[in-house]
C-alpha positions, 0 to 999 in steps of 0.5 A: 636318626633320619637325615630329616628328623632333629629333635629341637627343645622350646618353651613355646606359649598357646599362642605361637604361631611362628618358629625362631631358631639358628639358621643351621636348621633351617639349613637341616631341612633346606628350608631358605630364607633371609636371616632377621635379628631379634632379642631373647630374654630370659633368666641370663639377661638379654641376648641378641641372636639372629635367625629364621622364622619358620611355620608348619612344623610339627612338634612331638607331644603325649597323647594320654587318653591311650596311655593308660592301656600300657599302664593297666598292663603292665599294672596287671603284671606287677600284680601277678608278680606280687602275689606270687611273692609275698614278702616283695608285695609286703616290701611294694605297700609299705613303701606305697603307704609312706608315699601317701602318709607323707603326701608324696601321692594323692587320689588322682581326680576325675579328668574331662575326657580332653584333658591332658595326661599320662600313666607311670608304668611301676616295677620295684627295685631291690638296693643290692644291700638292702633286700628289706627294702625295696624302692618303687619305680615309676617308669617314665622311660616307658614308651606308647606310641613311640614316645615317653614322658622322658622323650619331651622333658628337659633333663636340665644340666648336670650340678652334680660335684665331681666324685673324685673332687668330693673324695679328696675333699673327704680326705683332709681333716681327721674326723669323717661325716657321712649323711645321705638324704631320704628319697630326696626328689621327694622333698621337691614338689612339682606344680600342679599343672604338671601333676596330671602327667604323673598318673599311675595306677595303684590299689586303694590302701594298698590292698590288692583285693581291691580294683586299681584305682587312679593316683598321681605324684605330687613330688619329683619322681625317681626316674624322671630325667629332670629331677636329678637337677631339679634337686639338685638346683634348690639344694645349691641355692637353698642359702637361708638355711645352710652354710652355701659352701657346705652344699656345694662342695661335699654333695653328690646328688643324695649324699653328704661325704664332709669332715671336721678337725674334731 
């Protein structure tokens, strides 16, 4: 990484036009100034920190209007790639039409031509036990322009229980359950403000006879960096409903690994 070059996470409104953040870097840029005292309210309570304001800083966004180019061709390829193997394109658009019959997906609708959005390249992923079934995935690792949909989203932390802690657990009664959630980042959905980030280009009902038309997501995506945590999160809070112990503790991501005296 360039001496100059740090990459800075902030939730900043339409509205600002200042730059509050630690001394350290400032510093980073031989940026100098006095030091001032401010509060920072959120979620945690409130906070007294101390700083330096700054101006003129740039800050790393997505530029969609170019997008779509890397993602028609790579759409392109994937199209290739399926009709020369028929049992995989059979494999892609039933997994597609599950996506849309469970409302997972919708038709994309028509932008102004300065409206904010972004293209999720696709590929198709075979469970090395499983080659019935295939898992699409939408690429957000996916670079135009030196940036991704990943590069400026918030992975969030990792609420993941420790494996080996699961295991042991899994280990004390006689009698062993285990569960696994279906395409859980699925079961969450993503505001729909957001919604025009997750474009991708598909065929209508799946029939690639017809031309590539825009659809977007509606849920967390499979290969989002956010969406582990996000799932993650809700089950852990999801009180009403479920035993909270039995969320927390016997969970890895997708899958449920309990047992029971009997």
């Amino acid at each position: 990484m360039p001496e100059k070059h740090r990459i800075v996470y902030a939730m900043i409104d339409d509205q600002s036009s200042h730059t509050l953040a630690t001394s350290n870097l400032f510093n980073t840029f031989q940026d100098h100034g006095p030091d001032i005292n401010y509060s920072l309210i959120s979620c945690a309570g409130k906070v007294q920190a101390s700083g330096r304001q700054g101006t003129r800083y740039s800050v790393q966004s997505l530029d969609g209007s170019y997008n779509k180019a890397l993602a028609l061709k790579r759409a392109n390829s994937l199209d290739m790639k399926l009709r020369r193997n028929p049992t995989k394109l059979e494999h892609v658009k039933l997994f597609m039409d599950k996506i849309f019959e469970r409302g997972h997906a919708e038709k994309a609708p028509s932008l102004l031509p300065n409206d904010k959005r972004w293209y999720l390249p696709m590929f198709g992923v075979y469970h090395p036990r499983k080659q019935e079934s295939i898992r699409v995935v939408f690429d957000s690792s996916a670079q135009f322009g030196g940036v991704a949909l990943n590069d400026v989203l918030m992975s969030g932390p990792d609420l993941s229980n420790s494996l080996q802690g699961v295991l042991l657990r899994f280990r004390r009664e006689r009698v062993a359950v285990t569960a696994d959630v279906e395409q859980m980042f699925h079961n969450f959905r993503v505001k729909t403000d957001h919604l025009n980030y997750l474009r991708f280009l598909w065929h209508p009902n799946s029939d690639v006879s017809k031309p590539l038309g825009e659809f977007r997501m509606t849920v967390q995506v499979f290969g989002n960096s956010p969406s582990p945590a996000v799932a993650t999160y809700v089950l852990q809070n999801d009180r009403e409903r479920l035993p909270r112990d039995a969320i927390i503790k016997d969970e890895t991501i997708d899958n449920k690994a309990l047992n029971t005296e009997g």
